[in-house]
C-alpha positions in Angstrom: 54.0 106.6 55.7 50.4 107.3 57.4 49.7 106.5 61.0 46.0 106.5 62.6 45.5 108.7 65.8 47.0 106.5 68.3 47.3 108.0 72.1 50.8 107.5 73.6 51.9 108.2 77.6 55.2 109.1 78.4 57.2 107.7 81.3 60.5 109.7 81.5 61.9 111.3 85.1 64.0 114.1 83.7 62.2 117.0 82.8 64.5 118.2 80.1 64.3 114.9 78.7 60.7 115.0 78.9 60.5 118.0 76.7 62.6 117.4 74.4 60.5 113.9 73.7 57.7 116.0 73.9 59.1 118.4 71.1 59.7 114.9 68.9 56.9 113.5 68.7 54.9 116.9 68.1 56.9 118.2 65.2 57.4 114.7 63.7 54.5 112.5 64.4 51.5 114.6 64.7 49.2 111.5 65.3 50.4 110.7 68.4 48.3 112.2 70.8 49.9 112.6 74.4 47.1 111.6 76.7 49.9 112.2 80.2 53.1 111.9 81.0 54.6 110.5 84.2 58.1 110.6 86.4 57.3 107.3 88.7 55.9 104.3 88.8 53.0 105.4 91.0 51.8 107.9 88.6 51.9 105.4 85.7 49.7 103.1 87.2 47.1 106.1 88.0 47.1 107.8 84.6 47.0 103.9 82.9 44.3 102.9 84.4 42.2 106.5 83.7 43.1 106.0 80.3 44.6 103.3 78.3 47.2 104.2 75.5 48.4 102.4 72.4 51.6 102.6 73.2 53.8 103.7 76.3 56.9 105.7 75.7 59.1 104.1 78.4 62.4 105.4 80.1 64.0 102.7 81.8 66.1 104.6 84.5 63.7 105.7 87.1 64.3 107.5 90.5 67.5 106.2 90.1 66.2 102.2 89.6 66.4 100.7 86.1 64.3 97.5 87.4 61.4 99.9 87.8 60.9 100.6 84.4 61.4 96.6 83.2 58.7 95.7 85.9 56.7 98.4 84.7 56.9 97.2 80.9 56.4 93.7 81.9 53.3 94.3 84.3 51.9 96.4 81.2 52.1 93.7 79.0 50.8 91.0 81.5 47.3 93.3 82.1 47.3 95.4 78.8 49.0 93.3 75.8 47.9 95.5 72.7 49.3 98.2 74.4 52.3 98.5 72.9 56.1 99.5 75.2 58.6 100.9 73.1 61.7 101.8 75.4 63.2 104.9 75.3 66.7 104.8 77.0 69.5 106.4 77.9 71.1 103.2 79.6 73.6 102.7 76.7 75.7 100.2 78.3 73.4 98.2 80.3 72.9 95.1 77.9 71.6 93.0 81.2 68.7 95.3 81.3 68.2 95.4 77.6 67.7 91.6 77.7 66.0 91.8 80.7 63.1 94.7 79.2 63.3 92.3 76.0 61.9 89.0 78.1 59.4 91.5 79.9 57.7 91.9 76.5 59.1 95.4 75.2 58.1 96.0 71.5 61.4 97.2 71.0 64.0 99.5 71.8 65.4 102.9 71.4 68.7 103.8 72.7 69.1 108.1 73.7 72.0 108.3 71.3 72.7 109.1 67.6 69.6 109.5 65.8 67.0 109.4 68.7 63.3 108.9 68.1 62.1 108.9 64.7 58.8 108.3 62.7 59.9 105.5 61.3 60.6 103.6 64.7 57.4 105.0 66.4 55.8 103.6 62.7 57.1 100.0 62.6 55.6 99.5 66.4 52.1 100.9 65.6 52.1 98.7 62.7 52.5 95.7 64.6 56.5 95.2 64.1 58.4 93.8 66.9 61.8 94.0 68.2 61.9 97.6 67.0 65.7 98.8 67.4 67.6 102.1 66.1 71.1 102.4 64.5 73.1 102.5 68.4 71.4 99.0 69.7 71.6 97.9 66.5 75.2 98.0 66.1 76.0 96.4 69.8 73.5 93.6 68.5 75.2 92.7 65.3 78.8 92.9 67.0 77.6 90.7 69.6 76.3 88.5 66.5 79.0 88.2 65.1 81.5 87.4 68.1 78.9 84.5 69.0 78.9 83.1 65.2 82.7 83.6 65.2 82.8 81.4 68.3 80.7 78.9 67.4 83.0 78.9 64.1 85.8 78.5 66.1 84.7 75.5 68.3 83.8 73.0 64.9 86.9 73.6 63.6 88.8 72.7 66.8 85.8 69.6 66.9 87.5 68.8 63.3 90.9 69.7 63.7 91.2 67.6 66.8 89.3 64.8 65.7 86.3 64.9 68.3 83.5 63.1 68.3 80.5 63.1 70.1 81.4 60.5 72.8 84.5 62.6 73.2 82.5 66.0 73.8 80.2 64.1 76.3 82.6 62.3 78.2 85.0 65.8 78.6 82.0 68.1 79.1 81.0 65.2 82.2 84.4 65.6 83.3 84.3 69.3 83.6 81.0 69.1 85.8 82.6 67.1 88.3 81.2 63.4 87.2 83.4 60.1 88.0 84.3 57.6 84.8 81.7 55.0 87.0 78.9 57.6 86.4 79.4 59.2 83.0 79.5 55.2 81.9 76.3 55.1 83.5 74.6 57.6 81.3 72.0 57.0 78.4 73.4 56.5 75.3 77.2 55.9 76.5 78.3 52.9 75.3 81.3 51.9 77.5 83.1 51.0 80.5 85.7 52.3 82.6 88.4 50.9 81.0 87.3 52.1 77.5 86.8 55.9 78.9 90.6 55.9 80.4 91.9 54.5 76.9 89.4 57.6 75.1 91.2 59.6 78.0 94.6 58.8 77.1 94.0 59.4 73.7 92.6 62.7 74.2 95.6 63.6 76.5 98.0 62.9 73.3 95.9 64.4 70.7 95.1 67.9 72.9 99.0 67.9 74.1 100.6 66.5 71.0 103.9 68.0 72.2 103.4 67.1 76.1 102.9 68.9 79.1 106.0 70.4 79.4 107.2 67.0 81.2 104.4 66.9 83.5 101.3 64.2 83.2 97.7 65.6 82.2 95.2 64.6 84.6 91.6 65.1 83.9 91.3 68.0 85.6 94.0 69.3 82.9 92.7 67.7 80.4 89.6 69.5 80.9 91.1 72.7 81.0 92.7 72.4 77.6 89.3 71.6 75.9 88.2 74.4 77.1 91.2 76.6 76.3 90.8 75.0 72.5 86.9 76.0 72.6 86.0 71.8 72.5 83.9 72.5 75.2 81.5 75.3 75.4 81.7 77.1 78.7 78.2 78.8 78.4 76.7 75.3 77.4 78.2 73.2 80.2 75.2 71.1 80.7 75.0 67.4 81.9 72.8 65.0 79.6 69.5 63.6 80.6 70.2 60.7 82.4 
């Protein structure tokens, strides 16, 4: 694979760090042409501005702060968005700030474990790919895939298995945020009264507890409970509907 010249700066606060991703890119991508290196954000913004780069080699744990180095990628992007931010972290476990560097506009991300840096990363961003990840983020992305697939799996078949439908999932999800029957009957698109919602309720309460309660009544707060238990409701999408 050919790259152009391209000038890269490299923001990384550990000086053995710093050499070593010095040592990288010089014995493996001999286009890149190091125009500075910086260990703050203060002497970022004073080599950037001297000099603009195609692409900024970015450690995320500064001085101790990881919001400095998200701030800096997103404030890069904002004034200079050809320049292209490819992370380069050792903050393996932090997947807040991963997301967090990923809304501020990072071309992608290389986690400081297994294989490191390569060519082909550094290549894939210069050519214009994004969301550039290696083999460590990788793995933590697909696993976290999969989980939210397998949930999402989970909840239609309890939808199916328990015979929900859609006035069912609306009326328990505006249970579970706190609405009265008098106001979720009130919502667009609901089609009944109060007396209709406490039969829906009652049948609910024998379809969820087919074998009771262990001899004690289900109120809605209960009943709420053991949709969610059963994955009927989503927790992360608990939202009420336009009214």
């Amino acid at each position: 694979m050919n790259m152009e010249q391209f000038k890269i700066i490299i923001v990384e606060d550990v000086a053995l760090e710093l050499k070593g991703t010095e040592g990288i890119i010089r014995n493996d991508i001999p286009e890149a042409q190091i125009i500075g290196t910086a260990n703050n954000e203060f002497s970022y913004w004073k080599l950037i501005k001297q000099q603009l780069p195609d692409l900024v080699l970015l450690d995320l744990g500064l001085g101790g702060s990881t919001t400095v180095g998200v701030e800096i990628c997103r404030q890069t992007k904002e004034m200079y968005p050809k320049v292209k931010v490819l992370i380069f972290t050792g903050e393996i476990l932090n997947e807040k700030l991963w997301v967090d560097v990923l809304d501020a506009g990072a071309d992608g991300i290389i986690l400081k474990s297994g294989e490191l840096l390569t060519r082909g990363d550094v290549f894939s961003v210069m050519s214009g790919k994004q969301l550039v990840f290696n083999q460590p983020i990788l793995e933590k992305i697909v696993e976290r895939f999969k989980y939210s697939v397998g949930s999402q799996l989970i909840r239609q078949e309890a939808l199916v298995n328990y015979e929900i439908d859609e006035y069912d999932e609306r009326f328990l999800r505006h249970l579970a945020l706190g609405y009265t029957k008098e106001q979720i009957t009130n919502l667009r698109g609901m089609p009944f009264g109060v007396k209709s919602l406490e039969k829906r309720q009652n049948e609910l309460v024998q379809k969820l507890f087919p074998n009771g309660n262990g001899g004690y009544g289900v109120n809605a707060t209960r009943l709420v409970v053991r949709a969610l238990e059963l994955r009927i409701l989503d927790i992360d999408n608990l939202v009420p509907d336009e009214n």
